[in-house]
N, C-alpha and C positions, 0 to 999 in steps of 0.2 A: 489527688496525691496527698498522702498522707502526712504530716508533720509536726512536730513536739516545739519548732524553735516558737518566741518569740513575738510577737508582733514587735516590738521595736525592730526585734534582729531582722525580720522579713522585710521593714519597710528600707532597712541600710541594705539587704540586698536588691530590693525594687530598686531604687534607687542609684545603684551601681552597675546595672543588669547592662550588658553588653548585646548590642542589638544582633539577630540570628544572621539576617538579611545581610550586614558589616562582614560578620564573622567567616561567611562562605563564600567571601568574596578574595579573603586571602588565600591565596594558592595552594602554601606548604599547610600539609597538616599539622606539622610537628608545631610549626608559630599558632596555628589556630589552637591545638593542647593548650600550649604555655600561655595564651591568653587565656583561659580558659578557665585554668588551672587557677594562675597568678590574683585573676579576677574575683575567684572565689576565696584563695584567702583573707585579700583585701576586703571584702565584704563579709566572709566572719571574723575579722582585725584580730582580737585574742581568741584563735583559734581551740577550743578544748579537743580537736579528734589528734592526737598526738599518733598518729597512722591510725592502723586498725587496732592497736594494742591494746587488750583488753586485763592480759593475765598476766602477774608479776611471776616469773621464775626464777630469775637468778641475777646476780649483779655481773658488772663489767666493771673493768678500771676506768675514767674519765677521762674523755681524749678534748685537746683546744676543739669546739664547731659545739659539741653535745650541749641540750638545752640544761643549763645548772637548776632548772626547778624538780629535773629526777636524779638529784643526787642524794644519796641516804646522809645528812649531816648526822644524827648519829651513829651513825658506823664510822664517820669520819673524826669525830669528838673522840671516839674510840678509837680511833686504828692511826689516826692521824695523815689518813688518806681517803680520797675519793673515790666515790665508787657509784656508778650508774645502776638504777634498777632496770633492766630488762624486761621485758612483757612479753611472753610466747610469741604472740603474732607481729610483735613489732618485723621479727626477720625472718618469718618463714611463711607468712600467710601465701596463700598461692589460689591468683584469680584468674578461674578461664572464664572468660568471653566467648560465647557463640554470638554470631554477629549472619542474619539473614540477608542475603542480597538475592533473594530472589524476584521477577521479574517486576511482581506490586511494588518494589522496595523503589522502583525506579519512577515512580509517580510524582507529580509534582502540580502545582497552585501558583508557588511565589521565587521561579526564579531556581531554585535548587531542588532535588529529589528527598525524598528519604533516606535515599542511601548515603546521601550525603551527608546526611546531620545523624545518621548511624554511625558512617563512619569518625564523622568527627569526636558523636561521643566515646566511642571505641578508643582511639589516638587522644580521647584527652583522660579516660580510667588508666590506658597503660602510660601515658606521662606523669600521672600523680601517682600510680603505685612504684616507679622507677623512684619518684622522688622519696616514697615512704618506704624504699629500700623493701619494698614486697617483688614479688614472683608473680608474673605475668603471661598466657601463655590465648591463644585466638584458634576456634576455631570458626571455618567459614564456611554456608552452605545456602544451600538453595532447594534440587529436590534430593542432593547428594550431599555429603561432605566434601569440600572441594578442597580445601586447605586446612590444614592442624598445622601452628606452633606449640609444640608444650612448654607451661606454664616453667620459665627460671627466671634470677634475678642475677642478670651476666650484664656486662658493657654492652655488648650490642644487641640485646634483646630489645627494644623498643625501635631501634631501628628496622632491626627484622621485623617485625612487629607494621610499623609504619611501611615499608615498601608492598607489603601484602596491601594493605588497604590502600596502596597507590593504584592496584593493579584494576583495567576496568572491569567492572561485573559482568560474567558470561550471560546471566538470569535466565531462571526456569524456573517450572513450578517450586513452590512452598513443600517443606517435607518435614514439620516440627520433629519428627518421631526421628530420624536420624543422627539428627544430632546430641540429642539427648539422648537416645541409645547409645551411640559413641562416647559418650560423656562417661556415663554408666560404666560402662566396660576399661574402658581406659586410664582415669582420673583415681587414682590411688588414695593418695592422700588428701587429707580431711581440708575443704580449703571453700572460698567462693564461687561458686559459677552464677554470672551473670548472662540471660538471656533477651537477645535486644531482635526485636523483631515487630512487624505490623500486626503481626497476628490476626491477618486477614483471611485465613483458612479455619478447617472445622479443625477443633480444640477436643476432641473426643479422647484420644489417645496420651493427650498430653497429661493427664493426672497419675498414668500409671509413672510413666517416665517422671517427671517430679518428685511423685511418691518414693521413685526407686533411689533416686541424689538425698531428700533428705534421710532418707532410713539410712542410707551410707556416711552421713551426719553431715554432710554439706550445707553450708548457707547458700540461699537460693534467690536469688532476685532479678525481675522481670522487667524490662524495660519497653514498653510498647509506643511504637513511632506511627503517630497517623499525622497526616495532611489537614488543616482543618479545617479543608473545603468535605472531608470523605464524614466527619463529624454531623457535620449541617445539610449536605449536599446543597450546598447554599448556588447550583447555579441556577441561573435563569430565561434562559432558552431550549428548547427543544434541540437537543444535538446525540449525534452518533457516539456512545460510549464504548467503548472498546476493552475486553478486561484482558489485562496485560498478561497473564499467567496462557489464556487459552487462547487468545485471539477472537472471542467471540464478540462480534459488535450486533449491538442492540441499536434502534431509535428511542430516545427518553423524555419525556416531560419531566424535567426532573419537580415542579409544583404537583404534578397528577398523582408521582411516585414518592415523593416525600413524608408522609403518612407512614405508607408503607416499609421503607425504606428505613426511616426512624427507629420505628417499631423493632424489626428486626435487629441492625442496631444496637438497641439498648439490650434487646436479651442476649447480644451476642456476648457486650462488653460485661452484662453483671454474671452471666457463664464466668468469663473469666476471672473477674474478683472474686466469685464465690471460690472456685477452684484454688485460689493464692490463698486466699485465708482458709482453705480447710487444709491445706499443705503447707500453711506455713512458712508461703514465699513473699520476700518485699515484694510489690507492684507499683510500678510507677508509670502514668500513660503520659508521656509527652509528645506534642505536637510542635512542627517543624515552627512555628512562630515561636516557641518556648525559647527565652535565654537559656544556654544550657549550665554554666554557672550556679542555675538555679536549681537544675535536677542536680546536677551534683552536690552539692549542700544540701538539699534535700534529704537525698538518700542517705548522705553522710549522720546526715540528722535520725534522720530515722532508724538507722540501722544501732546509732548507739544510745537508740530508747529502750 
């Protein structure tokens, strides 16, 4: 995972890292968000991602709550009032989330699935973009598209938002090309799509799709959730493996097949880092032991390198 902060700032977020195993143990998602969230500022203390705002376009008048460090003090030397600078994306940025739950998503090692710490991360981008007054919108799939919210920034958008990801996953095959087809056709305006998935299936089709969101001038980034028992295939007995998508069960050594297995593996995952960096997408692989506080600052980090 790629990142520009620190070593001091990395060891104040080691340091602060909220354990995954804690984290999935709270019920509501929305509390799991705001810890999540909350965690992460505390460990960048003086935060510089002031939301996603990158572009100054215009002022506002200065309302009580507004941070006084983007007040134009000369414009107010002059005018004898205050006035905020604005930055394009501070209020319109607009991030969809596709979020995979299909059947691998429900694999698990330690206690929770994939799907679980997807969805978390999911419920904790759309509580921090709620909080940075961005636009938010989810789609959800498997070998179909099964659920769209389009991306707004309303009252109850995050809670729509949250009762979808409450709902339990139907799972079936993997269908990357779906949704990002749907993306493609749908998503108007110029904005975020975040893709969060195991990305356990072939990746063949996925660079046209990609290709197609940035040429539409979309920012692009990848989220990939693996188990990090599926990394190492660190088990140690001969046992029945089952692949959740087909139902197909094998007998395994997994020490016989570990070689092989590896192997494969590694060219699946550097396929797909090659493909992010030739399209010019974030990529970040996190595994369900990952604090997620930490991919999120991360990304945070990354995205405004």
């Amino acid at each position: 995972m790629s990142t520009n902060a620190s070593p001091r700032r990395n060891q104040r977020l080691i340091s602060q890292r909220i354990d995954p195993a804690c984290l999935m143990r709270i019920k509501s998602l929305e509390l799991r968000a705001k810890t999540v969230v909350e965690g992460t500022w505390k460990g960048l203390h003086r935060s510089p991602y002031h939301g996603f705002s990158v572009e100054f376009t215009e002022y506002r008048e200065y309302t009580p709550g507004d941070d006084p460090r983007h007040i134009d003090w000369k414009l107010a030397a002059r005018s004898n009032e205050h006035y905020i600078k604005r930055f394009e994306e501070e209020t319109n940025l607009c991030c969809h989330m596709l979020l995979d739950l299909s059947s691998s998503m429900q694999f698990q090692s330690l206690g929770y699935s994939k799907s679980d710490y997807a969805k978390t991360l999911v419920a904790t981008f759309a509580y921090f973009l709620s909080q940075q007054r961005d636009a938010s919108g989810l789609i959800i799939f498997d070998e179909q598209v099964e659920t769209v919210i389009p991306a707004r920034f309303t009252r109850g958008q995050l809670r729509r938002i949250l009762v979808e990801l409450e709902r339990p996953p139907q799972g079936s095959h993997t269908n990357l090309v779906s949704p990002l087809k749907h993306a493609v056709e749908t998503i108007k305006k110029r904005g975020l799509v975040v893709l969060i998935s195991d990305l356990l299936s072939p990746i063949d089709e996925l660079s046209t799709h990609l290709g197609y969101l940035r040429a539409q001038g979309h920012e692009v980034a990848l989220f990939q959730i693996l188990d990090p028992s599926e990394i190492h295939l660190n088990f140690h007995e001969t046992a029945i493996f089952e692949d959740l998508e087909t139902g197909e069960q094998i007998a395994l050594n997994p020490k016989a097949a570990q070689e092989n297995y590896q192997r494969q593996f590694n060219e699946h995952q550097a396929a797909i880092e090659s493909l992010c960096r030739k399209q010019g997408v974030h990529y970040h692989q996190l595994t369900t032991d990952t604090p997620l506080e930490m991919g999120l600052s991360e990304f945070l980090t990354d995205r405004a390198a």
